[in-house]
N, C-alpha and C positions, 0 to 999 in steps of 0.2 A: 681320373684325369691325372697324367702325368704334368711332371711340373720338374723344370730346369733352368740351367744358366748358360747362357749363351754368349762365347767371344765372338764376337762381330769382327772381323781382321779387314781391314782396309782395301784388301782387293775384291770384296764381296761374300768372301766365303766367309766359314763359322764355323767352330768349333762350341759340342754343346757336351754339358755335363750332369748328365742323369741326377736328379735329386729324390724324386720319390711324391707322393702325391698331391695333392695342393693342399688339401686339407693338414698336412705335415707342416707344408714350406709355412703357412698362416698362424700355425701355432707358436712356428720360431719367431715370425717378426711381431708377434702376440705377446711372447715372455721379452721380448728386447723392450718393446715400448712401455707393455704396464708393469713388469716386473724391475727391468733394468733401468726405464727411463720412466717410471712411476706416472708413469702416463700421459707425459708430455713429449709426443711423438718428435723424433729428432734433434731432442735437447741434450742430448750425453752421445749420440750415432749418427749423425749427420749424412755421414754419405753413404752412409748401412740404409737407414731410415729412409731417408727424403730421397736419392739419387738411386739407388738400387731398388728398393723396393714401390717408391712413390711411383717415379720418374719410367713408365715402362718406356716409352717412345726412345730416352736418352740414356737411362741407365747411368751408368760408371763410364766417362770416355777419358781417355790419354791417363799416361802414367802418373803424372801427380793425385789425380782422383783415385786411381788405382793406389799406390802410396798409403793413403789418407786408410783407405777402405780396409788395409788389410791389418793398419795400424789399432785401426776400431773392434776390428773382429778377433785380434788377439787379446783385447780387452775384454770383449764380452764376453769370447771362451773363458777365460781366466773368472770371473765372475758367476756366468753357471756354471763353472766347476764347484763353485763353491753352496752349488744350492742340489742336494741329492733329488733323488730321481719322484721319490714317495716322500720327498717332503709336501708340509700343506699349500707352500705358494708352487711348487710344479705342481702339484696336481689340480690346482687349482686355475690353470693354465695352461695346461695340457689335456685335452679331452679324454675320460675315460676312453671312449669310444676311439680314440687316435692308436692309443696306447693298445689296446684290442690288435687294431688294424695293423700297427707298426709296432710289433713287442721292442720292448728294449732290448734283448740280446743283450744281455749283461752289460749295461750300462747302468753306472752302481749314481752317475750322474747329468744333469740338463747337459753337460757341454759332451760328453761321451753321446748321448741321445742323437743330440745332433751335430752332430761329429761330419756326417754326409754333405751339411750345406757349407760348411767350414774348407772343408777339403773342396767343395768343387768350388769356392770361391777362390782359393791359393793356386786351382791350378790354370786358372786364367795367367796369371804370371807368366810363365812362358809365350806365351801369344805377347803381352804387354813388351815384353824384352826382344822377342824376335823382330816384331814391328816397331820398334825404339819409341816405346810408349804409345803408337798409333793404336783404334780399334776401342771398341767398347764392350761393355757386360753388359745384360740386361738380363730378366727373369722371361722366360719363355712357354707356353705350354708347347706339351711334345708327343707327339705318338711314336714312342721308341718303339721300335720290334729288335728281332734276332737278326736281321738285315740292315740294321741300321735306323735313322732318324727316317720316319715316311713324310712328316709337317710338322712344323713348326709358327709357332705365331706369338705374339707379343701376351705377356700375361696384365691384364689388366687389374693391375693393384688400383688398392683407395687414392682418391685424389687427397692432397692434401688440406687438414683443416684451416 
């Protein structure tokens, strides 16, 4: 199952940004909560956490949450930089079996690894700016082809504890 991020733009349309498959997308919000935020989900990532990944229905809406969001995620990159790829808390965290599925391609680190949800969350930014902050993100599943997005539907992350 494909698994993305989706700018919702205000006049209905959407712009979505291929991320890779769910079992990936769960790993990252996996190392953010029990590694980064020692596993008190949304205490150090708030609108990583709770609003983007909690929140499928509402996701990230208007520029200032967007703001917030991208201020969070230059943090946590900055942080799994700091944690290599075969250390024992990534691996510990990262499914053998992910890591099978999705090689690192020389990524010597977590935030190199996932580097794809990083990028496709920055590049909502443009949608954010074009729409003077209107428009939301959300996490989406997706059946991308070579033709383009075929569906798309809301990804139903955990509610919150």
């Amino acid at each position: 199952m494909n698994v993305g991020l989706s700018f919702f733009w205000p006049t209905g349309s959407a712009d979505v940004y291929r991320v890779g498959s769910s079992k990936y997308l769960e790993a990252f919000f996996g190392f953010v909560e029990h590694v980064l935020e020692s596993g008190d989900l949304g205490s150090r990532f708030p609108v990583l956490m709770k609003s983007l990944y909690l929140d499928e229905e509402h996701g990230v809406e208007g520029s200032e949450a967007y703001a917030s969001l991208l201020c969070e995620i230059a943090e946590a990159e900055k942080l799994m930089g700091e944690a290599t790829l075969w250390s024992s808390v990534a691996v510990k965290h990262i499914p053998h079996a992910l890591l099978n599925e999705r090689p690192p391609n020389g990524a010597k680190n977590v935030a190199e690894y996932f580097g794809p949800i990083f990028k496709a969350i920055r590049s909502a930014k443009e949608g954010f700016d074009y729409f003077e902050g209107k428009g939301r993100l959300v996490i989406v599943i997706t059946d991308i082809t070579d033709r383009g997005v075929r569906s798309m539907y809301p990804h139903l992350g955990r509610k919150a504890k």
